[in-house]
Each structure stands twice: as structure tokens, then as C-alpha cells.
C-alpha positions as CSV (number, residue, x, y, z in Angstrom):
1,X,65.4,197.4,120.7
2,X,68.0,198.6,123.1
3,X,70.0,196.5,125.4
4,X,68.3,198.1,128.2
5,X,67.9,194.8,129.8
6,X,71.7,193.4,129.8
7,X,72.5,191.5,133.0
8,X,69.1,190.0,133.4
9,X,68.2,186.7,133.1
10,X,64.5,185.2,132.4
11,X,63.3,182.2,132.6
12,X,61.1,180.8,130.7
13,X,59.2,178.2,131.7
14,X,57.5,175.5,129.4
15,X,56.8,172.0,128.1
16,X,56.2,170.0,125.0
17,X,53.0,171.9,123.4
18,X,54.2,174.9,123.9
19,X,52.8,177.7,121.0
20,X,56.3,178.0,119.2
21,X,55.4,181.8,118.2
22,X,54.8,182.5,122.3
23,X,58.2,180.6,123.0
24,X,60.5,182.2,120.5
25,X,59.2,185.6,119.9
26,X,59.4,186.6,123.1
27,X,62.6,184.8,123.5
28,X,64.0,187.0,121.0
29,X,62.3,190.1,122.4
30,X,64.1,189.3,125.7
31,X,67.5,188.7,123.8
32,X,67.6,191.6,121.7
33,X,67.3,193.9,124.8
34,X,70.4,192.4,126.1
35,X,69.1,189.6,129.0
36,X,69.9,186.2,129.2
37,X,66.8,183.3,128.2
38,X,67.1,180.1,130.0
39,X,64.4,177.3,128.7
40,X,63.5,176.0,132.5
41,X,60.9,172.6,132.2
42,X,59.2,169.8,133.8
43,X,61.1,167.6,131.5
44,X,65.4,167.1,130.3
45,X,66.2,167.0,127.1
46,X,63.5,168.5,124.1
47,X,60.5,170.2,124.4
48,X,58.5,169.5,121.3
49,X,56.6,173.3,119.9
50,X,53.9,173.2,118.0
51,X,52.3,175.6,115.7
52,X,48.6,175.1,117.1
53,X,47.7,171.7,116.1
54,X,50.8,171.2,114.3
55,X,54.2,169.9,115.3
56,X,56.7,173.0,115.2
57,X,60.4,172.7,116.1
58,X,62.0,171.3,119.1
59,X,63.9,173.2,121.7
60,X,66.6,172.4,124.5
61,X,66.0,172.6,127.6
62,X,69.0,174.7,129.7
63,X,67.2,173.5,133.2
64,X,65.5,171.1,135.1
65,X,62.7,173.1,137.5
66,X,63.5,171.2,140.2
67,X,67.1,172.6,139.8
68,X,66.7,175.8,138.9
69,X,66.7,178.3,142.1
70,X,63.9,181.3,141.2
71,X,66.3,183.6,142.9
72,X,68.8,183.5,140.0
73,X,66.4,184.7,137.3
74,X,65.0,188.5,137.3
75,X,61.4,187.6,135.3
76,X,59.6,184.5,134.2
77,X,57.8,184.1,131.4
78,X,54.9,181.9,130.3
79,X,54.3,180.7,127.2
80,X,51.3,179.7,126.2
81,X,49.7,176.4,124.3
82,X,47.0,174.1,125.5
83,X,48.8,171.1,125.9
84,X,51.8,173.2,127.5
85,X,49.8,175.1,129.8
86,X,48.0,172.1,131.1
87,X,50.9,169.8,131.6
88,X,52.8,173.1,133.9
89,X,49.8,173.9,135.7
90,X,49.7,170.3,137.1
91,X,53.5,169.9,138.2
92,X,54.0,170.8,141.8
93,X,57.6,171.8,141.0
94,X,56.8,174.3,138.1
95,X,53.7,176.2,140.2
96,X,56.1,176.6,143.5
97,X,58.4,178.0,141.1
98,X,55.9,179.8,139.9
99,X,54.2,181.1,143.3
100,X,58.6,181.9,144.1
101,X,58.3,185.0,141.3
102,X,54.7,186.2,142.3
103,X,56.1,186.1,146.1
104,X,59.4,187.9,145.2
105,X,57.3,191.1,142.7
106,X,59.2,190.1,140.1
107,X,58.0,190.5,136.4
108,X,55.9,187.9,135.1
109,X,54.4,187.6,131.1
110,X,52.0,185.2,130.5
111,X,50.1,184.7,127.3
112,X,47.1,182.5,125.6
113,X,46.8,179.3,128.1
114,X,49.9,180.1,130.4
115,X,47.8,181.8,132.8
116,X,46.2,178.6,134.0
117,X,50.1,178.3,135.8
118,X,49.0,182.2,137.2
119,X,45.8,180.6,138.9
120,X,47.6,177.5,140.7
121,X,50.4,179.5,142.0
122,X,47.9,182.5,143.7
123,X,48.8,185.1,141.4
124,X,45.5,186.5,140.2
125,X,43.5,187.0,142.5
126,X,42.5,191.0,142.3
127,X,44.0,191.5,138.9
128,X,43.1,192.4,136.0
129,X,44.2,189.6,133.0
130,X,43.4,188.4,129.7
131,X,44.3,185.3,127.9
132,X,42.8,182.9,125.5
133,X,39.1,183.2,125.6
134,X,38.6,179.8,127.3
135,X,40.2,180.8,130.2
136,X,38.1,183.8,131.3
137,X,35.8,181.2,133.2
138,X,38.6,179.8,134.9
139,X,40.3,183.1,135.6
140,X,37.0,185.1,137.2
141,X,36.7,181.9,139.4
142,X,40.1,182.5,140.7
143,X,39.8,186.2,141.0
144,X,40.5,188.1,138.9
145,X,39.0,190.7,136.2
146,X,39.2,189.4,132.8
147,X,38.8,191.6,129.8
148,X,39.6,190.6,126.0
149,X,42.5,193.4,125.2
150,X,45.5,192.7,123.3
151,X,48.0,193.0,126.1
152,X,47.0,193.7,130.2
153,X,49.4,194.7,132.9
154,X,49.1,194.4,136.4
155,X,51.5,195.3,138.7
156,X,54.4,193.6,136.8
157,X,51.9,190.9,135.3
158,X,52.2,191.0,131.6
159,X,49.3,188.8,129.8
160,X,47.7,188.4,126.5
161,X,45.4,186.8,124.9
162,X,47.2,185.1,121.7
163,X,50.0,184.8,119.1
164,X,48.7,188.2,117.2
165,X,49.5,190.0,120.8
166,X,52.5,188.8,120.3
167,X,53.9,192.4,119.3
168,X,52.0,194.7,121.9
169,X,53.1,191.8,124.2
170,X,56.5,191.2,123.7
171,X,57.2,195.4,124.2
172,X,55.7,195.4,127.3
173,X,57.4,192.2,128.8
174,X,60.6,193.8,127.9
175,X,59.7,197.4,129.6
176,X,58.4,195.7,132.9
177,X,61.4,193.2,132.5
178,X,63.4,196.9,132.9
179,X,61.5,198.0,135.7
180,X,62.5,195.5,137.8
181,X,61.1,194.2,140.8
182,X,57.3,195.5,141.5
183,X,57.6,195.9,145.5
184,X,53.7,196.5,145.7
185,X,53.2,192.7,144.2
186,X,55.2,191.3,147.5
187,X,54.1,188.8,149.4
188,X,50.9,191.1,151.1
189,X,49.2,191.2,147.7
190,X,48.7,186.8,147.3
């Protein structure tokens, strides 16, 4: 990849849980094309990954959510993870900051259970998504159009459905990442 996002920061915003593959691939996706990661959560210290059921490696966190300010970050990105995506979707703190990105149009990639954060923040309502299976109840009662594609973008919204995505996923994350800020996703569109 080219370092055609240098100068951007993401943040990237999980929990212990979190699917390893759907925390560090796109991480190095993102820092291959030149931005700057920063591991936001709900919690200091270690977030424990796992590798479905199993216990996978543990990551730093760089920020508290309550301290870090959406406005210094050009995209977000959710990883998925059943555990993870439950535990995020329920914090206050992590769906305002959430809801902050949506608001603002700027990129968002979400895969496997990370979209449940998508519903409680307002985000999918009138968009076409795709996640893990289990969520396309959840989704179409919030909204939005589910289909079961390896990789769905709407209007800056990156989401897929699982860690084989991961490739298709991690490409376009990176080229909406690029685009920058989707102006038609602005506030009128929650």
C-alpha cells in the first residue's frame, strides 16, 4: 500500500473480546498507508483479544473514551467480537463517541459484531450493511438493508461480515479513510 493516508489518525475503538484478526489487520492496513492507530476503550490498561473462543494476545490501550476528543481522529473503526461488541454497545461513553463520527461524515469500518455500536449511536438507519449473520435481525429492526456480501459501503460506512472479509475489507477502509469526510452523511442523514 501507499502512504496515501499519512497525517490521519484513526481510532479504533474496542474492548476485551475483541476478534484479534479484526483488531490487527486492519490496524496494519491503516499503518501501512501512512495514518496514525490509536487503541481508544472503555477500559485503561489491556484489552484481552481473542481468536473466537480462544484467548489471543493482549493490546495497550493509547486512550481512555471518555478522554479522547472525536475531533482529533479522521475515521473510526470497529472491530468486531461478540463479547467486544456487546460490552461497547452498552457504554454511554463509547456510543456518544460513536454517534460524534456519524454526526461529523467521517469514515467509519465496522465488521462481524461491531455494528451493534452502529445501531445505538443512529447510524444505520437507511443503509445498506452487512455483518455477522446474527445481527441482520437486529440491523433490519434499526433500519437498515442487510445483505450477506463480503464487504458493503455506504456513504463512508465500511462493514463486513467476518474475519475472511478481512482483505476486501481492509482495502476499502483504507480508500474511504482517503476520501475523507463524506459531507452527504452529516448530521441531516441520522
Amino acid at each position: 500500500m501507499t502512504a496515501q493516508l499519512t497525517g490521519k489518525k484513526v481510532a479504533f475503538l474496542a474492548t476485551d473480546g475483541v476478534e484479534q484478526a479484526e483488531l490487527d489487520e486492519p490496524w496494519r492496513a491503516v499503518t501501512e498507508a501512512g495514518a496514525e492507530p490509536e487503541l481508544i476503550s472503555i477500559k485503561t490498561g489491556e484489552i484481552q483479544a481473542f481468536q473466537h473462543l480462544d484467548k489471543g494476545a493482549t493490546r495497550p490501550v493509547d486512550k481512555l473514551v471518555t478522554d479522547a476528543d472525536p475531533a482529533d481522529y479522521d475515521a473510526l473503526v470497529l472491530p468486531g467480537g461478540v463479547v467486544n461488541g456487546d460490552f461497547i454497545r452498552a457504554d454511554a461513553d463509547a456510543v456518544a463517541f460513536t454517534r460524534a463520527f456519524v454526526e461529523a461524515g467521517k469514515p467509519i469500518g465496522s465488521i462481524c459484531h461491531g455494528p451493534w455500536t452502529l445501531i445505538e449511536a443512529g447510524a444505520v438507519r437507511g443503509r445498506t450493511v452487512t455483518s455477522w449473520p446474527s445481527l441482520k435481525t437486529d440491523l433490519r429492526n434499526a433500519g437498515a438493508e442487510w445483505v450477506d456480501e463480503q464487504v458493503v459501503t455506504d456513504k463512508g460506512i465500511v462493514t463486513s461480515r467476518n474475519p475472511g472479509d478481512l482483505p476486501a475489507f481492509n482495502a476499502k477502509l483504507v480508500e474511504e479513510i482517503a476520501e475523507g469526510i463524506h459531507r452527504s452523511r452529516q448530521k441531516a442523514s441520522i
